[in-house]
C-alpha positions in Angstrom: -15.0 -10.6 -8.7 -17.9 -12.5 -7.7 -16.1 -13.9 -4.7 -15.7 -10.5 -3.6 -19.7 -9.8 -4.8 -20.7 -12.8 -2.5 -18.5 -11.7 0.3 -20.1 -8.5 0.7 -23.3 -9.8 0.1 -22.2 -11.8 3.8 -21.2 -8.8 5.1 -24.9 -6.8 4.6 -25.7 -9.5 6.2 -23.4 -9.9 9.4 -22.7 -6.0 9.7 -24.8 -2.5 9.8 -26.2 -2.2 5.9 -25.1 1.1 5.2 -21.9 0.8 7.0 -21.2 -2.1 4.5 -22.6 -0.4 1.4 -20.4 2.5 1.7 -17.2 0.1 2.7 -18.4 -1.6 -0.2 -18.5 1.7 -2.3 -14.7 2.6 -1.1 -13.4 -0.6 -2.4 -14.7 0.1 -6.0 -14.3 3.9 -6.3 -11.8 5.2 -3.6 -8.6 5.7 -5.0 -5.4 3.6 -4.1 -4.2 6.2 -0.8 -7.6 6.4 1.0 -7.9 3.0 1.1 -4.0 2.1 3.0 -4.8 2.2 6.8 -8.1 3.3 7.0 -9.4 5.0 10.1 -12.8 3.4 10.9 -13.5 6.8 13.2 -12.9 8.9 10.6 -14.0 6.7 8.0 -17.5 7.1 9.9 -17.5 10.7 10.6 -16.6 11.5 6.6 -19.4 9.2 5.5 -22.0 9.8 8.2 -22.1 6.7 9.6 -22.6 5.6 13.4 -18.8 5.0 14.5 -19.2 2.0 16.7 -21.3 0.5 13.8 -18.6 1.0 11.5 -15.9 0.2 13.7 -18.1 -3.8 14.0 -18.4 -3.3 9.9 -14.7 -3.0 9.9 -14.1 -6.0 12.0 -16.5 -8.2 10.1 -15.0 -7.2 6.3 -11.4 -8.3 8.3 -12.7 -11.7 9.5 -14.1 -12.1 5.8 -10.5 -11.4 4.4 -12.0 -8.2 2.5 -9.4 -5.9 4.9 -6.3 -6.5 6.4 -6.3 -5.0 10.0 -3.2 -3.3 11.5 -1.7 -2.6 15.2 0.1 0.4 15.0 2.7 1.6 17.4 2.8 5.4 17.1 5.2 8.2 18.2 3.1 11.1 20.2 5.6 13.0 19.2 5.7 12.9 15.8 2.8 10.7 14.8 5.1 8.3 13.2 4.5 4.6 13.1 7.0 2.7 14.7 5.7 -0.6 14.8 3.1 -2.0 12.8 1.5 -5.6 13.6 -1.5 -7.6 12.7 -2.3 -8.5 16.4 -1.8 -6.9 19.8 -0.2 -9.5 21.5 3.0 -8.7 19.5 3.3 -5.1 21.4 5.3 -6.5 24.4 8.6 -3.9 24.4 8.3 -2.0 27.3 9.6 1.2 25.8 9.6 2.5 21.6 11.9 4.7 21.0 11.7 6.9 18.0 15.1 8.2 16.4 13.6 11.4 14.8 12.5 12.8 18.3 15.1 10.8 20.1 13.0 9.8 22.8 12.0 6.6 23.7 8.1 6.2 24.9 6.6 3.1 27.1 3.5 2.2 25.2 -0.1 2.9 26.0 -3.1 1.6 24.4 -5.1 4.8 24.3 -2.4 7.2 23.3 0.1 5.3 21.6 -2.2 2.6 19.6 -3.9 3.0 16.4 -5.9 -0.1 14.9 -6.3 0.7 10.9 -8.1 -0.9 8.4 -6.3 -1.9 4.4 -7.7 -3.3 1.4 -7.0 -7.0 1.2 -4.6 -7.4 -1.9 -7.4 -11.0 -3.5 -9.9 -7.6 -3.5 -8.4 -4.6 -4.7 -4.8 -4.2 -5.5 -3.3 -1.1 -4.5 0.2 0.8 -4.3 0.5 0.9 -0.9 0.5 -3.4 -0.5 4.1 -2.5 -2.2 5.5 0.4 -0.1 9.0 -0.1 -1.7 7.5 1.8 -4.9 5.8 4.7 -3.7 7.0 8.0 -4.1 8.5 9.7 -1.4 6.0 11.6 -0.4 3.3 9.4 -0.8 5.7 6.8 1.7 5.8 9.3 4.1 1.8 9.8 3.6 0.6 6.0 3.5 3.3 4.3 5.5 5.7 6.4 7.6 2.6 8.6 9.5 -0.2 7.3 11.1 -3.7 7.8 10.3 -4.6 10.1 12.6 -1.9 12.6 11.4 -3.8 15.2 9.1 -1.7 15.7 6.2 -2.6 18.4 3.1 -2.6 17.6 -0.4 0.1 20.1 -0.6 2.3 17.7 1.2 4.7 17.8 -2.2 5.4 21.6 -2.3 5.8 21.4 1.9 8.2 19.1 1.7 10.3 21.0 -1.0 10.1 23.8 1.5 12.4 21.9 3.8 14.5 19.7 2.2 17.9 20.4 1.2 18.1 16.9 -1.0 16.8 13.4 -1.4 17.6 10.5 -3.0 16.1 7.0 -3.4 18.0 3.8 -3.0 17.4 0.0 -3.1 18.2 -2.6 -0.5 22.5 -3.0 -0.5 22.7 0.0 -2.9 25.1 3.1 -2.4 25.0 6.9 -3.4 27.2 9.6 -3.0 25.1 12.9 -2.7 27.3 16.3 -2.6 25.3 19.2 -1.2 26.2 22.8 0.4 24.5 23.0 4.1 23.2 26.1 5.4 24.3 27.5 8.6 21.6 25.5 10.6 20.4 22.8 12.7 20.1 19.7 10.0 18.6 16.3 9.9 19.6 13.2 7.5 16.3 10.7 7.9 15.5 7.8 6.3 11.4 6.7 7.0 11.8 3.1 5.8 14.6 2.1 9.1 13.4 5.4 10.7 18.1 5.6 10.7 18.5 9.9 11.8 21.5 12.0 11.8 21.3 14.9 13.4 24.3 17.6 11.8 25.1 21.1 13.4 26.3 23.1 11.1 28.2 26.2 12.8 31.5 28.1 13.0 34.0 29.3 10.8 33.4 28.9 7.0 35.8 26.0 5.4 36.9 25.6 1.9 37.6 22.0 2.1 35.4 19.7 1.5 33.8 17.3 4.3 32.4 14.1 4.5 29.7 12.0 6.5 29.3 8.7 5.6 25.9 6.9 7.2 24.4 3.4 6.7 21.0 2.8 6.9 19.7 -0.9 8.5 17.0 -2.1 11.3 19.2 -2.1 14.0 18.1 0.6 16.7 21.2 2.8 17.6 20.8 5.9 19.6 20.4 9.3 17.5 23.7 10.8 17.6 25.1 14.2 16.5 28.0 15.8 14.2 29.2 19.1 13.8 30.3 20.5 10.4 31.3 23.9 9.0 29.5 25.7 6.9 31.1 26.4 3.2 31.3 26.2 0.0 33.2 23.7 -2.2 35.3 25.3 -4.9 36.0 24.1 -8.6 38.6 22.1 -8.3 37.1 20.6 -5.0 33.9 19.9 -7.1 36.4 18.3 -10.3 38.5 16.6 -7.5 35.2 15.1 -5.7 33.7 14.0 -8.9 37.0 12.1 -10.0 36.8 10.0 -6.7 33.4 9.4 -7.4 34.5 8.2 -11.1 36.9 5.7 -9.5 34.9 4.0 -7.7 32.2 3.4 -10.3 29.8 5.7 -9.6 28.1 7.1 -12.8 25.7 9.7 -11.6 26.6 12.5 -8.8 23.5 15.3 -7.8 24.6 18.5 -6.6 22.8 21.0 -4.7 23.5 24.9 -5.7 21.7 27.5 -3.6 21.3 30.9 -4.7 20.8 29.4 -8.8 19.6 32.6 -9.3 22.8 34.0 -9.2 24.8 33.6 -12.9 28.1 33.6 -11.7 28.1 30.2 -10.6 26.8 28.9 -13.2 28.9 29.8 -15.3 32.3 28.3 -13.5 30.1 25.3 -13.4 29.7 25.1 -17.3 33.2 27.2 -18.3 35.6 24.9 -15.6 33.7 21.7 -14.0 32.0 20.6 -16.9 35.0 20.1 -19.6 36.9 18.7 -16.8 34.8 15.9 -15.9 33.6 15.0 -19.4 36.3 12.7 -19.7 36.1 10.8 -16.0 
């Protein structure tokens, strides 16, 4: 703690006074999110301070090891950050290609390049120094977008407005996750590898049940589509399903049921699936 006291004492001294006092101020009282990838523009404009001033404050607090500083790559398409480095002479691919727009961008330093600003872990501790145990939401928020990407405090209830199911998994871990898709255009995503499936789900309605198996790495494969049907999976394709599941060990299995409203399903849930996979 008084390493840290002393080192901002050095920066009062190196940088603008009140662009270090309120940096200073952030550190002990911001709360974990607003200090992951700080914008210094914005930073300035939400404190009233003089932006290039800032900006130098910024730099000097990095050189000081108070902040960590950041090259970001981003998407213009979707603001996401597709590259993330601590210095720019590590930008040298000639194109980026994102997999949830499926388009591939050459980069540009004005459009395409954000430098932000984070908390050095020997100051403050915070959760986004471990993305790997943030809530979804709050990966997507601190990690997955950039900073300039104005995002609501809402962003929890948005995000149930559009997702079908999630799931979180570790590295070399598998899941099985059974869900009913609507007759629309649908996206499997994963923000950590950026991995996307795009699914069009069209045509006749099927009783059978169908499968898409994905896996998630680093390696940068073209976005690719797959056609399904739409349908429903019946009781003893739900029973059948689960006892496949059973056999290869897996213990837990999430199901999505639209329309839960409605008591009919329900109750051939509880009267004809449950007893039958009690004993799997």
């Amino acid at each position: 703690m008084k390493e840290t006291e002393a080192l901002f004492g050095i920066l009062k001294q190196s940088a603008d006074v009140d662009c270090a006092a309120a940096i200073e101020d952030a550190v002990s009282n911001a709360s974990d999110r607003d200090l992951c990838r700080i914008n210094a523009v914005d930073f300035a404009a939400k404190h009233g301070l003089d932006e290039e001033r800032a900006i130098a404050a910024f730099l000097h607090a990095t050189r000081l090891s108070l902040f960590e500083m950041s090259w970001n790559v981003l998407c213009p398409g979707c603001g996401g950050v597709l590259d993330a480095s601590s210095t720019l002479k590590t930008i040298t691919r000639d194109e980026y290609d994102c997999r949830l727009c499926a388009a591939g961008y050459k980069p540009t330093l004005d459009e395409m390049v954000e430098v932000t600003f984070t908390v050095s872990p020997r100051v403050r501790r915070i959760a986004g120094h471990s993305p790997d145990t943030l809530p979804e939401v709050e990966y997507y928020r601190q990690i997955y977008w950039g900073s300039g990407v104005d995002l609501p405090d809402t962003l929890q209830d948005s995000f149930a407005e559009f997702t079908i199911d999630s799931i979180e998994l570790a590295p070399n871990e598998k899941a099985v996750l059974s869900v009913q898709l609507p007759n629309e255009f649908v996206l499997l995503f994963d923000p950590v590898t950026h991995s996307t499936q795009f699914i069009d789900v069209k045509g006749e309605p099927v009783r059978e049940r169908q499968s898409l198996a994905m896996v998630f790495n680093n390696l940068t494969t073209p976005t690719g589509t797959v056609e399904l049907r739409p349908g429903a999976m019946t009781a003893s394709g739900v029973i059948a399903h689960c006892k496949a599941l059973a056999a290869v060990g897996v213990q837990h299995a999430i199901f999505n049921m639209p329309n839960v409203h409605e008591i009919a399903p329900l109750e051939v849930f509880g009267r004809e699936i449950i007893p039958a996979v009690a004993g799997f």
